[in-house]
C-alpha positions as CSV (number, residue, x, y, z in Angstrom):
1,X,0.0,0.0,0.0
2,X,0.7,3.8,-0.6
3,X,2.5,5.5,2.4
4,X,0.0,8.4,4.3
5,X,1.5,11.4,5.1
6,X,0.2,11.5,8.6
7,X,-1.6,9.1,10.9
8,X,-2.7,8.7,14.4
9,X,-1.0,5.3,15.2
10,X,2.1,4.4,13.7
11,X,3.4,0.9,13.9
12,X,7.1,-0.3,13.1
13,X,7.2,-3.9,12.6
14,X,4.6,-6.5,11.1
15,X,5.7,-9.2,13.1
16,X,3.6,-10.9,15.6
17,X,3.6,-8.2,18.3
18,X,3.0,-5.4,15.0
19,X,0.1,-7.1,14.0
20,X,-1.5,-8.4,17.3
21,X,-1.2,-4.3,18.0
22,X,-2.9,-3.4,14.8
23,X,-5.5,-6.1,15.1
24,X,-6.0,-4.5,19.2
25,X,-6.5,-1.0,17.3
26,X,-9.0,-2.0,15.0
27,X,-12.3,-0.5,15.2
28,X,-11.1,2.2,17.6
29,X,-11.4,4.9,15.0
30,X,-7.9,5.6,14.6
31,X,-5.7,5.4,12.1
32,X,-3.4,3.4,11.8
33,X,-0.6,2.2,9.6
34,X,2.1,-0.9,10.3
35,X,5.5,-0.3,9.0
36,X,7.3,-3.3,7.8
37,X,11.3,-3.5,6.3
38,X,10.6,-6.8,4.7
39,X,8.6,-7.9,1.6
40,X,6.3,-9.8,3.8
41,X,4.6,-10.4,7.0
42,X,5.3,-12.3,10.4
43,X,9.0,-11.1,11.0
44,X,11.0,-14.1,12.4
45,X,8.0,-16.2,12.1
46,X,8.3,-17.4,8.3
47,X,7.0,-20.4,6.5
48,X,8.6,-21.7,3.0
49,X,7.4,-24.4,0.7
50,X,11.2,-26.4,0.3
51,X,10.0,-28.2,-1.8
52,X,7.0,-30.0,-3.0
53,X,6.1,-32.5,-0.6
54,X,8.0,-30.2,2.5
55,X,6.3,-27.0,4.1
56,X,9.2,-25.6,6.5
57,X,8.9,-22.9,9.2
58,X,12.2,-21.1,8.8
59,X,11.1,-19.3,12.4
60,X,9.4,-20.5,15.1
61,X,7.5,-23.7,14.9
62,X,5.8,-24.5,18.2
63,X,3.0,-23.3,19.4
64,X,4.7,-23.3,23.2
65,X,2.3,-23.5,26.1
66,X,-0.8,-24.7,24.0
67,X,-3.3,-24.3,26.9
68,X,-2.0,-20.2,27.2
69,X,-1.2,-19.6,23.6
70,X,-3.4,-16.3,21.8
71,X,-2.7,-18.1,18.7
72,X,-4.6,-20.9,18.8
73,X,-8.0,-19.5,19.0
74,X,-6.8,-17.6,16.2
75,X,-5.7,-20.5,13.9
76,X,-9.2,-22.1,14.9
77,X,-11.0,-19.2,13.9
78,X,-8.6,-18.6,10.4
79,X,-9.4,-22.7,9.8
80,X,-5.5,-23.4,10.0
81,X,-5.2,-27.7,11.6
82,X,-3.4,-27.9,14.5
83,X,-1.5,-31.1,15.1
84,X,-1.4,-31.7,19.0
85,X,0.5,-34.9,19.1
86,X,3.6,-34.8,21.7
87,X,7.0,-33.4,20.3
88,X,9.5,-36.0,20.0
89,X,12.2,-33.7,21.7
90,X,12.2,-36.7,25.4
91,X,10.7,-39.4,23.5
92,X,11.4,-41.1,20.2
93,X,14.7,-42.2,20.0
94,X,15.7,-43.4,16.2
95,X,19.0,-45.3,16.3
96,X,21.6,-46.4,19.1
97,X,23.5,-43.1,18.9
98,X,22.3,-42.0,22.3
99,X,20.8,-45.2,24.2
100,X,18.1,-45.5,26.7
101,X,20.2,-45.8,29.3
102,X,22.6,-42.9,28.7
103,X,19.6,-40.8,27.6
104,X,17.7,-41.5,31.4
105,X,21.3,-40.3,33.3
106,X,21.0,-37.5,30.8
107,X,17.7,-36.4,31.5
108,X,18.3,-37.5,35.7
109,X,21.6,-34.6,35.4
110,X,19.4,-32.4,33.8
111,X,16.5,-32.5,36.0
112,X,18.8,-31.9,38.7
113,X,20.4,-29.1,36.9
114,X,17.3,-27.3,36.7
115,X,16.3,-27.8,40.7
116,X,19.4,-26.1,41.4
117,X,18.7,-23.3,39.0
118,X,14.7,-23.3,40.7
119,X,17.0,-23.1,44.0
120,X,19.4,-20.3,43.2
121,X,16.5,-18.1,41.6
122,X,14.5,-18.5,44.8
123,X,17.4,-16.6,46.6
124,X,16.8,-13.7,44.4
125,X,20.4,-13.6,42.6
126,X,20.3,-12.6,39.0
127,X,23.6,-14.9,38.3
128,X,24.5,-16.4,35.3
129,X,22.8,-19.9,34.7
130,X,26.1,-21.8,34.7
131,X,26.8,-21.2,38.2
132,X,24.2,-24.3,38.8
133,X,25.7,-26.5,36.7
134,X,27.7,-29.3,39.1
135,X,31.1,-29.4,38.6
136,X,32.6,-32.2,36.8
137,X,29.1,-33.6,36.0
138,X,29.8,-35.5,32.2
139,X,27.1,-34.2,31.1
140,X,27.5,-30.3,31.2
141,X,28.6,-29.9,27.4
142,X,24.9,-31.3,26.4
143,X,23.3,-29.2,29.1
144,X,24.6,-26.3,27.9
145,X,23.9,-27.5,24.5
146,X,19.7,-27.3,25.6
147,X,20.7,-24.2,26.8
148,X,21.5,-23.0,23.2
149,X,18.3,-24.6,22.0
150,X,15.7,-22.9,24.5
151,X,17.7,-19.5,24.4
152,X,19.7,-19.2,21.8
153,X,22.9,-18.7,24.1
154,X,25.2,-20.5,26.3
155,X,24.5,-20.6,29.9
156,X,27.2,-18.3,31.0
157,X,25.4,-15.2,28.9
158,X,22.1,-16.9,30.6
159,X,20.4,-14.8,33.5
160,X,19.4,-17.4,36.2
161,X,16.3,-14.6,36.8
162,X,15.3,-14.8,33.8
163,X,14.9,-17.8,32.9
164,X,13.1,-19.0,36.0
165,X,10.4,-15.9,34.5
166,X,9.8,-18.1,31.5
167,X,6.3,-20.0,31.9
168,X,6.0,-23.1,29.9
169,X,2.7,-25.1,30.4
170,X,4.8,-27.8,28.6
171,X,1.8,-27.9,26.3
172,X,3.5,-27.7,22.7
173,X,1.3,-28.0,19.5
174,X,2.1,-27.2,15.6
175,X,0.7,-25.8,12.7
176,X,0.3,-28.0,9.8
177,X,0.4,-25.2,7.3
178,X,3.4,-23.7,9.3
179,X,3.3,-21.3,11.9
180,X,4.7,-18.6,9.9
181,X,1.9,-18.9,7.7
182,X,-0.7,-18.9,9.9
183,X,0.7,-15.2,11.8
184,X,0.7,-13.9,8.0
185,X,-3.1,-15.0,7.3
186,X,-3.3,-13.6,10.5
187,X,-1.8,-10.2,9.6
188,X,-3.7,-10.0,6.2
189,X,-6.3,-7.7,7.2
190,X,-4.0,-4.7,8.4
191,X,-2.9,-2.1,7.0
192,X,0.9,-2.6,5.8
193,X,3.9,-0.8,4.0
194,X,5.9,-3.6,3.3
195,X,9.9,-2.7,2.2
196,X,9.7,0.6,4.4
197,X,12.6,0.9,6.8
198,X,12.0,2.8,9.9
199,X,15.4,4.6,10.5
200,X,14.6,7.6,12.9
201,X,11.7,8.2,15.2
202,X,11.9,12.2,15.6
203,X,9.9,12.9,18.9
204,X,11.0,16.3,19.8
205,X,8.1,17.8,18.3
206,X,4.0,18.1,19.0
207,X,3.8,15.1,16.4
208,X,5.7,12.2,16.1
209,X,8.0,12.6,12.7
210,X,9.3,8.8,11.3
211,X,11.8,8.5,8.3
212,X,11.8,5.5,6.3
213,X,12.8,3.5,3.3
214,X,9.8,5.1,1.0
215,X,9.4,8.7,2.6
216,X,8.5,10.6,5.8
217,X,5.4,10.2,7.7
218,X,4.1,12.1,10.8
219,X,1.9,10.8,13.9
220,X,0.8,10.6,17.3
221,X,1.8,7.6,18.7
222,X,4.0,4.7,17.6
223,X,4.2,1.7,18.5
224,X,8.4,0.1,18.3
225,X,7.7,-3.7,17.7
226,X,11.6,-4.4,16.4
227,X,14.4,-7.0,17.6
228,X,16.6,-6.0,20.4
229,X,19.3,-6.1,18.3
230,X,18.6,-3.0,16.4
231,X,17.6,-1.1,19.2
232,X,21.2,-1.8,20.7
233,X,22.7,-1.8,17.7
234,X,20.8,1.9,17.1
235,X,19.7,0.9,13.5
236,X,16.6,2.6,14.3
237,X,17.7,5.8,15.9
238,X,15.5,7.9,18.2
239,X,15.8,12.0,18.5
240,X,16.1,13.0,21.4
241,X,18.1,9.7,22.2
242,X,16.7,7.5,24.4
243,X,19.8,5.9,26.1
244,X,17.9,3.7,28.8
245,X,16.1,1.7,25.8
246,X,19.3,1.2,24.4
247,X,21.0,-0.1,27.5
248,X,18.0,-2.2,28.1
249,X,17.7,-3.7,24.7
250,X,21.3,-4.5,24.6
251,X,20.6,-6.3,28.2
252,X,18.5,-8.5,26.2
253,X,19.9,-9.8,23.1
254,X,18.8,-12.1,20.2
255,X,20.4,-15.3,20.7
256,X,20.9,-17.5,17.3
257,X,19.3,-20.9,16.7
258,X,18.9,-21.8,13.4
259,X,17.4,-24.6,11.4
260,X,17.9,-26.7,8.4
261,X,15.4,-29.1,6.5
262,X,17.2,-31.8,4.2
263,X,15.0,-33.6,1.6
264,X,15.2,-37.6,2.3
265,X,14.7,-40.3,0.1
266,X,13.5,-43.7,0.7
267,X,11.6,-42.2,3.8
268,X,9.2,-45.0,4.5
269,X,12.2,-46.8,5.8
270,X,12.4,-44.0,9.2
271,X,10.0,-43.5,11.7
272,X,7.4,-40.5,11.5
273,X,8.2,-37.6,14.4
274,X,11.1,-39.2,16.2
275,X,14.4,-37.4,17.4
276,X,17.9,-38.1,16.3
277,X,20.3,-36.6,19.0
278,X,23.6,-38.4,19.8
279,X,25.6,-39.1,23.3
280,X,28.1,-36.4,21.7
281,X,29.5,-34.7,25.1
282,X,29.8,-31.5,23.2
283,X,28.0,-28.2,23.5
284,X,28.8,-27.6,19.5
285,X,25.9,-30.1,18.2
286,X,22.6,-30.2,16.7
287,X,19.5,-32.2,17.4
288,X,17.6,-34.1,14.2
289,X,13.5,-34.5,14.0
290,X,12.8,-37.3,11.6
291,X,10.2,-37.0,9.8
292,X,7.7,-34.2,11.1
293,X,4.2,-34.3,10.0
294,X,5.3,-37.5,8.3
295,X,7.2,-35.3,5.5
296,X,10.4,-37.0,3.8
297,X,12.9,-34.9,5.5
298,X,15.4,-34.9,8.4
299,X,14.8,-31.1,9.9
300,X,18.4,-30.1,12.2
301,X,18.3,-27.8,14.3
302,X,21.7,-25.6,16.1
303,X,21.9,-22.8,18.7
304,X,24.5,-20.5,20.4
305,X,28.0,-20.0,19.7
306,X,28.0,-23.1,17.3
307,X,24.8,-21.7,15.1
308,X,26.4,-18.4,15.1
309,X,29.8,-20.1,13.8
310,X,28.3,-21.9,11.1
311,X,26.1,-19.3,9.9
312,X,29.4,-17.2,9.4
313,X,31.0,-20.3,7.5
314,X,28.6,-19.5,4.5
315,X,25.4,-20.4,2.7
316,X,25.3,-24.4,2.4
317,X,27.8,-24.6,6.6
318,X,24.2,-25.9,8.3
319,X,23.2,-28.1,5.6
320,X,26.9,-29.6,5.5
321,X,27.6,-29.9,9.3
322,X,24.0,-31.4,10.0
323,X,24.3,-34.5,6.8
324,X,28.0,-34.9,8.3
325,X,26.6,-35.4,11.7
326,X,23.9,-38.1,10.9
327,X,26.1,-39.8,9.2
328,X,27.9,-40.1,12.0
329,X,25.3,-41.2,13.9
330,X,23.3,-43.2,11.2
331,X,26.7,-44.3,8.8
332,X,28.0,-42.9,5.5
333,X,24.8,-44.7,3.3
334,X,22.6,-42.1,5.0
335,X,24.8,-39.3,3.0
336,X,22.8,-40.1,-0.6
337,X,19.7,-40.3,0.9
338,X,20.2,-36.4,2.3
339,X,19.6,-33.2,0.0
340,X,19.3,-30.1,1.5
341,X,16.5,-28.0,0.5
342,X,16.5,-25.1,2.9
343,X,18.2,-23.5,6.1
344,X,17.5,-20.3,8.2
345,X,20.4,-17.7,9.0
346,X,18.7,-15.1,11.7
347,X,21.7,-13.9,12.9
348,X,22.7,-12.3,9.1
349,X,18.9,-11.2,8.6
350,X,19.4,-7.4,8.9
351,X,15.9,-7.3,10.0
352,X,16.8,-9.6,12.8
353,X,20.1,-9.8,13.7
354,X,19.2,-13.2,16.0
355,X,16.7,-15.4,16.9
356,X,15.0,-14.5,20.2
357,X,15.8,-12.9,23.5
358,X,17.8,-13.6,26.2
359,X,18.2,-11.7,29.1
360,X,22.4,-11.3,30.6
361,X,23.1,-11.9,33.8
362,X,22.2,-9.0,36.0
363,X,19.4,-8.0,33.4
364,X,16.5,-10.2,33.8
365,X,15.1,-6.4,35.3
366,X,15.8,-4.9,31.4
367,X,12.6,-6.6,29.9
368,X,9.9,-4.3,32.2
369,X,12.5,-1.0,31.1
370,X,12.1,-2.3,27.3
371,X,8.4,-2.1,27.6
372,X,7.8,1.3,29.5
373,X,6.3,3.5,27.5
374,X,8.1,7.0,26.7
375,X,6.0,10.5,27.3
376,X,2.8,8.8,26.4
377,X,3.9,9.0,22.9
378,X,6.1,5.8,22.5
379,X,5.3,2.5,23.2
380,X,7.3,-0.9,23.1
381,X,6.2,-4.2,22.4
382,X,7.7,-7.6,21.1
383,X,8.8,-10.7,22.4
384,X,11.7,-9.0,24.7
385,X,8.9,-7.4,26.4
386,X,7.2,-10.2,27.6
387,X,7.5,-10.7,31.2
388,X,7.2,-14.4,31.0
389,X,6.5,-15.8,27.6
390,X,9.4,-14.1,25.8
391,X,11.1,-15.7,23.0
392,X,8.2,-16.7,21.9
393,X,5.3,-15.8,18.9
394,X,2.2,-15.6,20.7
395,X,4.4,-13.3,23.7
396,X,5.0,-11.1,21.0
397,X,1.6,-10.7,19.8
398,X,0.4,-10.7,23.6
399,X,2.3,-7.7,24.4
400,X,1.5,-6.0,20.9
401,X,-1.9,-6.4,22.4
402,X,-1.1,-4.7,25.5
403,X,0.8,-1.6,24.1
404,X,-2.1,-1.0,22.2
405,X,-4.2,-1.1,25.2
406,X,-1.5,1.4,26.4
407,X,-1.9,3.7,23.2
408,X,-5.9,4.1,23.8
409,X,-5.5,4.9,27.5
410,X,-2.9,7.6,26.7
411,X,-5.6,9.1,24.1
412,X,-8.3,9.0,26.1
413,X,-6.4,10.5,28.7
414,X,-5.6,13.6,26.7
């Protein structure tokens, strides 16, 4: 759509937390406009058709804590099949490289890992999440390795506040059609400037004065929906400055995970929905779901240090490390049966810059600063702004929700 000139809500971002504000404004007789850099909707929720018979959702997959999740009224009401069989992540073992009994002491260090963490949060300290590893224990290198999974970062840059905050019902559905797919449909209906680049937020006048990609645009209030990363990273720039967002958003940074589907052939011979994960005592490895949906593919999936590593090795580095590593696992036959078809790099997305949040140690208190609103003017929502489902979709649109809430109570308080 054309750019206005001048409206009375503007938006930056058509992710989940830029539409769930835009869908919360409709109806209010305001207008309203969502600003989106990309050539589409959803943000870091994205689904892809790799190939014929594979949907992939480059982004986020799982529809975390079912039972609490916005979005699945909405996929309901949008007609969008939900599959609500168990993830295969404890469950499902395919092959011998990680057997039963290894994977119970595994999952008995783990277990205890996370009562200590319960333990140390209790006493208040916002210290980083390795302190509860025990020493020596065999099995830190994979711990930390589920670290990388669930937040995109090693436990040492973990907070131990923070990630006691996260609620998880342990209620985790899909999307058939793909979750990515599903936020679009669900984003249809708004008003969006797709390729328009917020670069400066102007508030030092009676109106609101935003410079993009395609032109200028004044308003009354906006809503700031981006990634932490360009926050911190002042990609968008505010005038005057607001230095405390910045310091808060680069408290909370996007950690990496990435993901990788690989086209298999012959796939009647492997199970539907089971895991592939091997006994590799290594933090730098990546966990394999066979078979999802009953598609023939292997999806892989990396986080941390090691996903930002082999994101910086090149276009082709996932694909390549994840077919070397079940054929490790699996033997060297399994190497013809493998073609990649498609892989995610968040962390060289410039719209991105990283997967989801994390909060550092000693910042767990940065999320509630990220969301406080600024003069009654600007608000903040997102995924980072979630108090307690952050990191994930229906957070984001949650708390796009709630700044919009905070946008109509500002103007009817004028």
């Amino acid at each position: 759509m054309s750019l206005p000139s001048s409206v009375d809500v503007a938006i930056i971002g058509a992710g989940a937390a830029g539409l769930g504000a835009a869908h919360a404004l409709a109806g209010s007789g305001r207008s309203v406009i969502v600003l989106e850099a990309r050539n589409r909707l959803g943000g870091r929720a994205w689904t892809v058709q790799a190939s014929p018979e594979v949907t992939f959702d480059v982004g986020c997959g799982w529809l975390h804590s079912a039972d609490q999740n916005s979005f699945v009224a909405i996929a309901r009401q949008l007609g969008f099949e939900l599959n609500t069989n168990l993830p295969p992540w404890r469950e499902r073992a395919f092959g011998n490289a990680f057997p039963q009994s290894e994977r119970d002491d595994f999952m008995r260090a783990m277990d205890a890992f996370y009562e200590r963490l319960w333990q140390a949060a209790l006493k208040g300290k916002d210290e980083p999440a390795s302190l509860s590893l025990e020493p020596g224990n065999r099995w830190n290198p994979m711990i930390d390795a589920i670290s990388t999974y669930i937040n995109g970062c090693e436990l040492k840059d973990m907070s131990t506040l923070d990630w006691d905050a996260y609620e998880d019902s342990d209620l985790n559905w899909r999307v058939r059609r793909g979750y990515g797919a599903l936020i679009a449909a669900y984003g249809a209906a708004c008003q969006v400037a797709l390729n328009c680049n917020v670069t400066l937020i102007d508030h030092s006048g009676k109106r609101l004065r935003i410079e993009t990609s395609r032109g200028t645009l004044t308003a009354d209030k906006a809503i700031v929906t981006v990634p932490t990363n360009l926050i911190a990273d002042e990609a968008i720039r505010f005038s005057p400055q607001l230095p405390a967002k910045v310091d808060a958003a680069a408290g909370l940074p996007l950690g990496v995970d990435d993901k990788v589907t690989l086209a298999l052939s012959d796939p009647e011979a492997f199970p539907k929905e089971a895991n592939l994960r091997g006994a590799t005592m290594r933090t730098e490895m990546g966990t394999y779901h066979i078979r999802p949906f009953g598609q023939p593919c292997i999806e892989g999936f990396f986080g941390g240090s090691f996903a930002r590593t082999l994101e910086d090795s090149g276009e082709g580095a996932i694909a390549a490390q994840s077919i070397d590593e079940i054929a490790g696992f699996l033997g060297n036959d399994i190497r013809r049966k493998l073609k990649p078809l498609y892989e995610s790099r968040w962390a060289h997305d410039p719209f991105a810059r990283g997967s989801y949040s994390h909060a550092l140690p000693g910042h767990a208190g940065d999320r509630a600063m990220l969301a406080a609103p600024v003069d009654g003017r600007l608000f903040f929502a997102g995924e980072a702004t979630s108090p307690s489902f952050f990191s994930t979709a229906h957070g984001a649109r949650d708390s796009g929700e709630r700044a919009a809430k905070e946008v109509l109570a500002a103007i009817g308080g004028q």
